[in-house]
C-alpha positions as CSV (number, residue, x, y, z in Angstrom):
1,X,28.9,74.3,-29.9
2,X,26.4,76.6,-28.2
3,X,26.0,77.1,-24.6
4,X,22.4,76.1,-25.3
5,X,23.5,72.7,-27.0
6,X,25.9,72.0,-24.3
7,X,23.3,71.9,-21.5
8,X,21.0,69.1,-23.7
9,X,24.3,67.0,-24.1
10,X,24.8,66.8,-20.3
11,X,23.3,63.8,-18.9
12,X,23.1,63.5,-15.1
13,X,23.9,59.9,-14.3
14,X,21.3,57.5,-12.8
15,X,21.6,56.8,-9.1
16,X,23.7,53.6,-8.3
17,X,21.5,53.2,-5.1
18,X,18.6,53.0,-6.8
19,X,20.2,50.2,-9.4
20,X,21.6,48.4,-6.7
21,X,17.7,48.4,-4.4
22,X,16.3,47.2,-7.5
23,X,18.9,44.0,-8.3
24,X,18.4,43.2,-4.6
25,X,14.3,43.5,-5.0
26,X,15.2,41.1,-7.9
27,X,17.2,38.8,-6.4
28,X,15.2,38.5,-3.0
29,X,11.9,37.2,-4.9
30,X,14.1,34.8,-6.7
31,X,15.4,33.3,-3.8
32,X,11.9,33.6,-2.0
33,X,10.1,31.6,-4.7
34,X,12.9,29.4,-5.1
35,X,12.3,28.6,-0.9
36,X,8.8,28.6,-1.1
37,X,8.9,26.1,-4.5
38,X,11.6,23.7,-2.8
39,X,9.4,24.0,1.0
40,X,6.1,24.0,-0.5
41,X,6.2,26.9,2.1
42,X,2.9,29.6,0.9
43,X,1.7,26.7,-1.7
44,X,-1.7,26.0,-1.6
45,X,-2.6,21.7,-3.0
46,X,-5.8,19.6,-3.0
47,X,-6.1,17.1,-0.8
48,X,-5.6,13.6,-3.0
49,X,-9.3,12.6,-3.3
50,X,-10.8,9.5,-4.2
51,X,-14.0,8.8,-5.9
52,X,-17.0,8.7,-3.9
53,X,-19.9,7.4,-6.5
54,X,-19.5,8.2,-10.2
55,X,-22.1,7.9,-12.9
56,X,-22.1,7.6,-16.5
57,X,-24.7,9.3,-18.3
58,X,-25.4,10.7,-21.5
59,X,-27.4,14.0,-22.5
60,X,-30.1,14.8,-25.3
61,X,-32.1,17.6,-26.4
62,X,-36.0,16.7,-26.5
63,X,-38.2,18.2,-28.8
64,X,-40.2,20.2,-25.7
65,X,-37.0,22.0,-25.2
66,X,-35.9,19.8,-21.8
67,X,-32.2,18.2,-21.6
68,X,-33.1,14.3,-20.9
69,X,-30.0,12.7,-18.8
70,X,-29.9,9.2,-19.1
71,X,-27.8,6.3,-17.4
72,X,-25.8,5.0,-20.0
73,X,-25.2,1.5,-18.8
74,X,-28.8,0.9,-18.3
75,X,-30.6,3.3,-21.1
76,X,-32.4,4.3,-18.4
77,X,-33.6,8.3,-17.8
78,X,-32.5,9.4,-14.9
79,X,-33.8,13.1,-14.8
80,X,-35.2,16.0,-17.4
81,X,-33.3,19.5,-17.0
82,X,-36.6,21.3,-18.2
83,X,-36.7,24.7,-20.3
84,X,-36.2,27.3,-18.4
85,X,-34.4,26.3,-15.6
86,X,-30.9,25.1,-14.9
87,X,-29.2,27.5,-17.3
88,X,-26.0,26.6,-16.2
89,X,-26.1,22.9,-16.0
90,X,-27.6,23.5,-19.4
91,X,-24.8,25.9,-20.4
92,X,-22.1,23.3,-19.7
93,X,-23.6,20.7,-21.3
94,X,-24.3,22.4,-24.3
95,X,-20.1,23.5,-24.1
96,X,-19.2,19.9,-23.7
97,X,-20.9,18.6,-26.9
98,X,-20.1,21.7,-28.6
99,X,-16.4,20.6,-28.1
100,X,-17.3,17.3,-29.4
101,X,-18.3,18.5,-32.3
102,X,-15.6,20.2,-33.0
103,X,-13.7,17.1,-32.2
104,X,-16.2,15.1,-34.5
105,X,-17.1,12.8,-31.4
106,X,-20.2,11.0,-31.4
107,X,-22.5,10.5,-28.4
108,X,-21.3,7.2,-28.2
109,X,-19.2,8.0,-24.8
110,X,-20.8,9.2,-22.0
111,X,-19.7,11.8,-19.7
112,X,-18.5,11.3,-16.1
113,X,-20.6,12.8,-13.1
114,X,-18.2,11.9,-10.3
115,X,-18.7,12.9,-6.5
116,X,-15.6,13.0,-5.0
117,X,-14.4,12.1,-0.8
118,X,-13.4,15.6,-0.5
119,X,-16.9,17.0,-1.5
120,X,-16.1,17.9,-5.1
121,X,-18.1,16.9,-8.0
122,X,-16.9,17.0,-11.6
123,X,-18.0,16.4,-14.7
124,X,-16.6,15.2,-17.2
125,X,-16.0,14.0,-21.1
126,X,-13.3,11.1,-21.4
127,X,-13.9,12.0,-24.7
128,X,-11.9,15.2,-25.0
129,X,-10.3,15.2,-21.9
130,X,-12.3,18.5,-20.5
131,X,-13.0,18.1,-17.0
132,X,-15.6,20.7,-15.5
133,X,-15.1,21.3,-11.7
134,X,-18.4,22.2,-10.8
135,X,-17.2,23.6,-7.0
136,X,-15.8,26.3,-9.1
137,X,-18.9,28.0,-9.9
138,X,-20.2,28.4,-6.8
139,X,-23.3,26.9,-4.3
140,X,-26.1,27.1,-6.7
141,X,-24.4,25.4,-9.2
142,X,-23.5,22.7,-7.0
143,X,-26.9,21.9,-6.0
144,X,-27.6,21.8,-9.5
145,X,-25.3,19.0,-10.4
146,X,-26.0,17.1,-6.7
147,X,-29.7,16.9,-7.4
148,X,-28.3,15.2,-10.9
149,X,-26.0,12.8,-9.3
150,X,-29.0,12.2,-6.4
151,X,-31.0,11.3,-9.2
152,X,-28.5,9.4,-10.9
153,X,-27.9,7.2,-7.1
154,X,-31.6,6.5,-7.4
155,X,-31.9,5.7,-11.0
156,X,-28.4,4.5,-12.2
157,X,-25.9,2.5,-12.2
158,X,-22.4,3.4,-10.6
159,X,-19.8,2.4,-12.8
160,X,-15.9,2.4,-11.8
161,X,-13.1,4.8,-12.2
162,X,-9.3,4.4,-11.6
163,X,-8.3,7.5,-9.9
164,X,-5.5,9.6,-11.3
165,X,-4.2,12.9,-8.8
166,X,-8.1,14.1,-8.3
167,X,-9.1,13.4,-11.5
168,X,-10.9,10.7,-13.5
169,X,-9.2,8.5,-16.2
């Protein structure tokens, strides 16, 4: 063996310092998230809410472009989301029957619009399960789907829903 061959073959070892700061990092979070999970120390929950008003209504393209929103107990149209404005509102409808029809759902079930005691409102499509928290998506959004279910107060009928941790069911 070479002198020069040598010298590649010689490995300095790691630091044992360094190996044990890193199991002790390790085991520190463990025991940290394990506290905080047990505790419920640093967790963040919802508050249980309970269903303020909720309204079943179903949605329909026209043929001047507008999203008509009808009550679905009584047939009766609640408001027009007309071209041009609300492109989110229109947006998530057009997501929720796109999922439908995927699914191969019909329009036979209407969707959920539920204002909730907390000041949520959510949307959603017992259908599929998909649940849209509207909150999520900021102020002007909101006041999208509260002139809705304003308009659905006025126009509709309020139907029931048993409440399941925040959600509908």
């Amino acid at each position: 063996m070479t002198a020069q061959s040598q010298h590649l073959h010689h490995h300095k070892p790691f630091p044992k310092g360094m190996l044990w700061a890193a199991a002790a990092l390790i085991a520190f979070s463990i025991v940290i998230s394990l506290a905080g999970r047990l505790t419920d120390f640093g967790t963040v929950r919802n508050p249980e809410a309970t269903p303020r008003a909720a309204y079943a209504l179903t949605f329909a393209d026209r043929a001047d472009g507008a999203v008509a929103i009808t009550d679905a107990p009584s047939g009766t149209l609640v408001i027009a989301l007309e071209p041009g404005t609300n492109g989110f509102a229109r947006g998530v409808l057009r997501g929720l029957a796109r999922d439908r029809k995927l699914e191969a759902i019909g329009r036979d079930i209407p969707f959920h619009l539920t204002s909730w005691s907390d000041g949520r409102l959510t949307l959603e499509d017992p259908a599929t399960g998909r649940v849209v928290e509207v909150n999520a998506f900021g102020p002007t959004q909101i006041e999208t789907f509260a002139k809705i279910a304003e308009a659905a107060a006025a126009r509709g009928t309020p139907i029931t829903l048993l409440s399941d941790e925040g959600g509908t069911k």
